[in-house]
C-alpha positions in Angstrom: 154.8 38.3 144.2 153.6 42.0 143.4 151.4 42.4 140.7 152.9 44.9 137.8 151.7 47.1 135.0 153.2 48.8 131.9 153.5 52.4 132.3 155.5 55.8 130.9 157.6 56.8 133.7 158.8 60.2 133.1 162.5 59.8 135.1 164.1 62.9 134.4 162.8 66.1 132.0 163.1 64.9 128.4 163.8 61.0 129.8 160.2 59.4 129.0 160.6 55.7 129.5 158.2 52.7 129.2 158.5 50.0 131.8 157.1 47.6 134.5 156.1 48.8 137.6 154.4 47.6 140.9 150.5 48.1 140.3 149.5 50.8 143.2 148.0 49.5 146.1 145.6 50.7 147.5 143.9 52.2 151.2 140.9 52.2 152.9 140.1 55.1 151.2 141.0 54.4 147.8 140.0 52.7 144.1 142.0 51.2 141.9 140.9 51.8 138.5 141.9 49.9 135.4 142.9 52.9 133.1 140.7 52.6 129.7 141.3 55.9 128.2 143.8 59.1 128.8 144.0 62.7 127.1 147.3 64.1 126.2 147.3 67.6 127.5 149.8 70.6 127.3 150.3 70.3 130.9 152.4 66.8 129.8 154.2 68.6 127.9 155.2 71.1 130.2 155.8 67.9 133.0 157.9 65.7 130.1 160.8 68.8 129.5 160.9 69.2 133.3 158.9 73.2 132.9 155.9 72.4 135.5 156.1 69.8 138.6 160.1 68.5 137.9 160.6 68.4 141.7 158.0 65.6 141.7 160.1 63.2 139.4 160.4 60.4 138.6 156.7 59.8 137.9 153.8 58.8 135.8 151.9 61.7 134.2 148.4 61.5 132.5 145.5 63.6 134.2 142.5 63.4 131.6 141.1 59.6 132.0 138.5 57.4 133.1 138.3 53.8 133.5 137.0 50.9 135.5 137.2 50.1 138.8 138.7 46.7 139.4 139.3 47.1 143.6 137.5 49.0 146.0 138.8 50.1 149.3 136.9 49.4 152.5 135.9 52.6 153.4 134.3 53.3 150.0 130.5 53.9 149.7 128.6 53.4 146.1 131.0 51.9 144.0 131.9 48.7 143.4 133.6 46.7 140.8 132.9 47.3 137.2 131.7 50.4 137.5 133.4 52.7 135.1 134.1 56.5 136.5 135.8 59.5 135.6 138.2 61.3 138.7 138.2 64.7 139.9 141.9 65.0 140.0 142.0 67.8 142.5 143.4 66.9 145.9 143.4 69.5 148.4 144.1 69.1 152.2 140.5 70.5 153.6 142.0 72.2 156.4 144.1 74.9 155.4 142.5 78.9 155.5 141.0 78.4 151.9 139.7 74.9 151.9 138.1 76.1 155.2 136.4 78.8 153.0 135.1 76.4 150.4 138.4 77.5 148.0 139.8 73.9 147.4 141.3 75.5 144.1 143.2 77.7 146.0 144.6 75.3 149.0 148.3 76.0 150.4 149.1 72.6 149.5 147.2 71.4 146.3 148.1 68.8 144.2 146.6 66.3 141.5 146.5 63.6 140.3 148.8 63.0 137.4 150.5 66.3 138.0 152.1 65.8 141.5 151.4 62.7 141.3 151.6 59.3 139.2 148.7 59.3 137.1 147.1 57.8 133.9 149.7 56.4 131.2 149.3 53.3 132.5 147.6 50.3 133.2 146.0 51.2 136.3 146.0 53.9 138.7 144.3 55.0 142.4 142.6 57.6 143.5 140.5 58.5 146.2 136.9 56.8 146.0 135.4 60.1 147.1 136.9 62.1 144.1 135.0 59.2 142.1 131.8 60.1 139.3 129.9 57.5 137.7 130.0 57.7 134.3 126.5 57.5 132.5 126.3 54.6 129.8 125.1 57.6 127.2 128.8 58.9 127.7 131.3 57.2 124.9 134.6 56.0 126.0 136.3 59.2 124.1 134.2 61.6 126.1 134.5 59.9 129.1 138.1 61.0 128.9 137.9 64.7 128.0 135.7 65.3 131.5 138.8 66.9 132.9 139.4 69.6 130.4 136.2 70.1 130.3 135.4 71.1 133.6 138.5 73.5 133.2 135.8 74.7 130.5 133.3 74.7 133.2 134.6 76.5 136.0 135.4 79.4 134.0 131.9 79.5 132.5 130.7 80.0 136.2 133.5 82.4 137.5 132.8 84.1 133.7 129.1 84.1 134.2 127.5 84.7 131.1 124.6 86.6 131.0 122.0 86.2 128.1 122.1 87.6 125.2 125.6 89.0 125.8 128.6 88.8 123.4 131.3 86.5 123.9 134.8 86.7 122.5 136.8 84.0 123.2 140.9 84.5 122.2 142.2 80.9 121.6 141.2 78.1 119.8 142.2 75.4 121.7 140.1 74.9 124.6 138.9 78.0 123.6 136.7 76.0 120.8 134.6 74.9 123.5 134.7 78.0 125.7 132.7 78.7 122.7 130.7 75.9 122.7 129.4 76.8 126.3 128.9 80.7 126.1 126.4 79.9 123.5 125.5 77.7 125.3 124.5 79.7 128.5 122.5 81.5 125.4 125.4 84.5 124.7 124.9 86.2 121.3 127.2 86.9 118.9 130.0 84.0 120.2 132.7 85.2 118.4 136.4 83.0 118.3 140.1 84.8 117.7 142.5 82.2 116.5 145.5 81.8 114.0 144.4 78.0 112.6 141.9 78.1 109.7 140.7 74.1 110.5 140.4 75.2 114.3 138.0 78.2 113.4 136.1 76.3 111.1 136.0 73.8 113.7 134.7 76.6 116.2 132.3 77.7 113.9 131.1 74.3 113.8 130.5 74.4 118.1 128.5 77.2 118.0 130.8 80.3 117.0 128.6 82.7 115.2 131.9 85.1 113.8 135.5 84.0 113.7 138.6 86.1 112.9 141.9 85.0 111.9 144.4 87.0 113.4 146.7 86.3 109.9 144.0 88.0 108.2 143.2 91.3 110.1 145.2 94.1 111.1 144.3 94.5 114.2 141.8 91.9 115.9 140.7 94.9 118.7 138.9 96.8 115.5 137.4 94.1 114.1 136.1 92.9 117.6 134.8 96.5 118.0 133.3 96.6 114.5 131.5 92.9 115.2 129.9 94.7 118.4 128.7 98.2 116.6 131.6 100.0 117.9 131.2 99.1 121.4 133.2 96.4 122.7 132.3 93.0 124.0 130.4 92.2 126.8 132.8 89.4 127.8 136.6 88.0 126.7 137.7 85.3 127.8 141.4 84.9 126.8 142.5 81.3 126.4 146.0 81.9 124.7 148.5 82.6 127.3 150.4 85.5 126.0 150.7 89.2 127.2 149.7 90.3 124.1 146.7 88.4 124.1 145.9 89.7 127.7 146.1 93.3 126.7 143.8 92.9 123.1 141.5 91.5 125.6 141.8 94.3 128.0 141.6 96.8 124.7 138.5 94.6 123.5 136.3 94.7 126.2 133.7 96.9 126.7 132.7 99.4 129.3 131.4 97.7 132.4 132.2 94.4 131.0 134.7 91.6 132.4 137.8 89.8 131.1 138.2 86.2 132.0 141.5 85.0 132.7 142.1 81.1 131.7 145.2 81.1 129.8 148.3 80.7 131.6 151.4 82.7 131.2 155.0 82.0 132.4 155.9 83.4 135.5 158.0 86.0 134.7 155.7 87.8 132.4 153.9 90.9 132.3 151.2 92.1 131.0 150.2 96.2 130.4 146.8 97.4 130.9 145.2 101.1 131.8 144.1 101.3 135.5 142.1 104.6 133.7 140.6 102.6 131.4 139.5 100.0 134.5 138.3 102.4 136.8 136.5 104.4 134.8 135.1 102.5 132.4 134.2 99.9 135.3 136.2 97.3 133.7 136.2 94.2 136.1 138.7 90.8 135.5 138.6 87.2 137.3 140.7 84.1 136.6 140.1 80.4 136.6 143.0 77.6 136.4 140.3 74.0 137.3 137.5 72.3 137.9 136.9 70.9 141.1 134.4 68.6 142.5 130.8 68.8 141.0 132.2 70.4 137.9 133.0 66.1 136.5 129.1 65.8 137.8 128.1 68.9 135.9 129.8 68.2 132.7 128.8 64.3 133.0 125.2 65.6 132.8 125.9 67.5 130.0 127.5 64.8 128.2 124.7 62.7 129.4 122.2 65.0 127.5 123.9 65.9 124.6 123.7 69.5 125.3 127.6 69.8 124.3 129.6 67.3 121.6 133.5 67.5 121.7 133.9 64.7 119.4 134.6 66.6 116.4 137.8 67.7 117.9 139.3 64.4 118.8 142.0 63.6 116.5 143.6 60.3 117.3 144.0 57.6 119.6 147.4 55.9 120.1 148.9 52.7 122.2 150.5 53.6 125.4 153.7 52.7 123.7 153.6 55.9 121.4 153.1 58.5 124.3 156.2 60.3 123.8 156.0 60.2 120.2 152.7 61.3 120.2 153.8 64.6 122.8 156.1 65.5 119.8 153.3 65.5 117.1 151.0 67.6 119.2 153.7 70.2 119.2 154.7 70.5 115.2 151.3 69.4 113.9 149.1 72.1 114.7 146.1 70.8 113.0 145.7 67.8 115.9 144.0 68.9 118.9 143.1 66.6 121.1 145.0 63.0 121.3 144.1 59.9 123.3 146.4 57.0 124.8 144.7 53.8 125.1 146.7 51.1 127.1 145.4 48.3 125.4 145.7 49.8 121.9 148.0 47.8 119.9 148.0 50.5 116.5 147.0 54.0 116.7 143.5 54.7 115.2 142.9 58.4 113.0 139.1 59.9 114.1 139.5 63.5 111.7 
């Protein structure tokens, strides 16, 4: 008889429902990993009310986990059971014109894991044993599980490519808190954070912002941007928000011969307005970034490893599998949460801030 799990099976947008369901088995090729942590992300969101992926239902969501492997597939090289790892969620199909070129991101076919397909609120789930990191025993079990978003975090910081000693703004104070956290990282100077949530500023400030501005208590955030920066304009933006309005401050914030990043994501159908004038002849220059991807779990692992960056202060809760849905509709009228956690064998949510 088929071994079977708990897990939140999203059946239909807005139809979240907890069940029993076969455990996955596995190939060659693959783990299964006994799910100890997942991250609630605004991608679920966008998955549970059928907006992203709803030609891919019914399925289990949950991208941002780790947990320990309990079978390994014959194929697999440097893992065995017990070990716990964290799972580059990025599966591309290495043969099209782009993964041929080393752009994985950008494959005519990508998927991942928990997006396209069933993921992490569950008991276990199985992924390929080469998209597999180790997770250092200096990594806590709450960290473990924000690798994902924060190689998001990383990628951008690459494509971005801070120099030193250059300002930073970052628009957004989500993620954006630790877009922060990494430009000063990489040693820019002044870091400075836009946002709308006083708790999430002072929260930024904590990570390593070194000005924040409240968009509720400035007339225009472009000025005050350009009076931080003498009048000049930022070296770097890196919007974080989504919006077309956001997109165009960061267009009008930016300096001469400096760079927007893209990272926030709009809706399709939007537009955003910008000078080509101001583009070409102030040299203006603009790249985007949606993921990480491969080494970027190894990257941030090391970081985590070394304590060179500490997202714990914006954890917020951690709940039982059983209050996923419930939880999705917190994170959407209480703004002061950021980031929630489902643990399947949590029996009572647990408060952290």
């Amino acid at each position: 008889m088929a071994r079977t799990m708990r897990a939140q099976v999203i059946e239909a947008p807005g139809k979240m429902v907890l069940k029993q369901v076969p455990v996955p088995e596995i190939s060659p090729d693959e783990v299964l990993i006994k799910v100890s942590m997942c991250g609630i992300c605004g991608t679920d969101w966008k998955i549970y009310k059928g907006e992203y992926a709803s030609e891919f239902l019914p399925m289990i969501s949950g991208h941002e986990f780790w947990g320990v492997i309990e079978e390994v597939g014959s194929n697999a090289r440097g893992l065995k059971k017990g070990d716990r790892v964290a799972v580059d969620i990025c599966l591309p199909c290495g043969t099209c014109y782009y993964c041929r070129r080393g752009d994985e991101l950008l494959c005519e076919t990508f998927t991942q894991l928990g997006i396209h397909t069933d993921g992490a609120f569950a008991e276990y789930v199985k992924a390929p044993w080469t998209n597999c990191y180790l997770i250092p025993d200096e990594v806590d079990a709450l960290s473990a599980a924000f690798v994902e978003p924060l190689t998001a975090v990383m990628q951008a910081a690459k494509k971005m490519d801070v120099a030193i000693a250059s300002s930073v703004v970052i628009i957004g104070t989500g993620l954006g808190i630790l877009h922060g956290a990494l430009a000063k990282l990489r040693g820019a100077a002044p870091v400075i954070v836009i946002g709308r949530s006083e708790s999430k500023l002072r929260l930024a400030k904590q990570l390593g912002a070194d000005f924040t501005i409240n968009i509720n208590e400035v007339d225009d955030p472009v000025t005050e941007v350009k009076r931080l920066t003498g009048g000049i304009g930022a070296d770097y933006v890196l919007e974080s928000v989504g919006t077309p309005e956001t997109y165009e401050q960061a267009f009008n914030m930016v300096r001469r011969g400096g760079k927007v990043e893209a990272f926030g994501i709009c809706p399709p159908d939007q537009k955003a307005c910008f000078s080509p004038y101001e583009f070409v002849l102030g040299e203006k220059k603009v790249s985007g970034s949606c993921a990480g991807i491969g080494n970027d779990w190894g990257d941030v692992l090391t970081l985590l490893k070394y304590k060179r960056i500490d997202p714990t202060p914006m954890f917020s809760m951690i709940v039982p599998l059983e209050e996923l849905e419930q939880a999705l509709h917190e994170l959407r009228t209480n703004k002061d949460l950021i980031k929630v956690f489902v643990d399947p064998s949590a029996t009572e949510r647990k408060i952290l801030r």
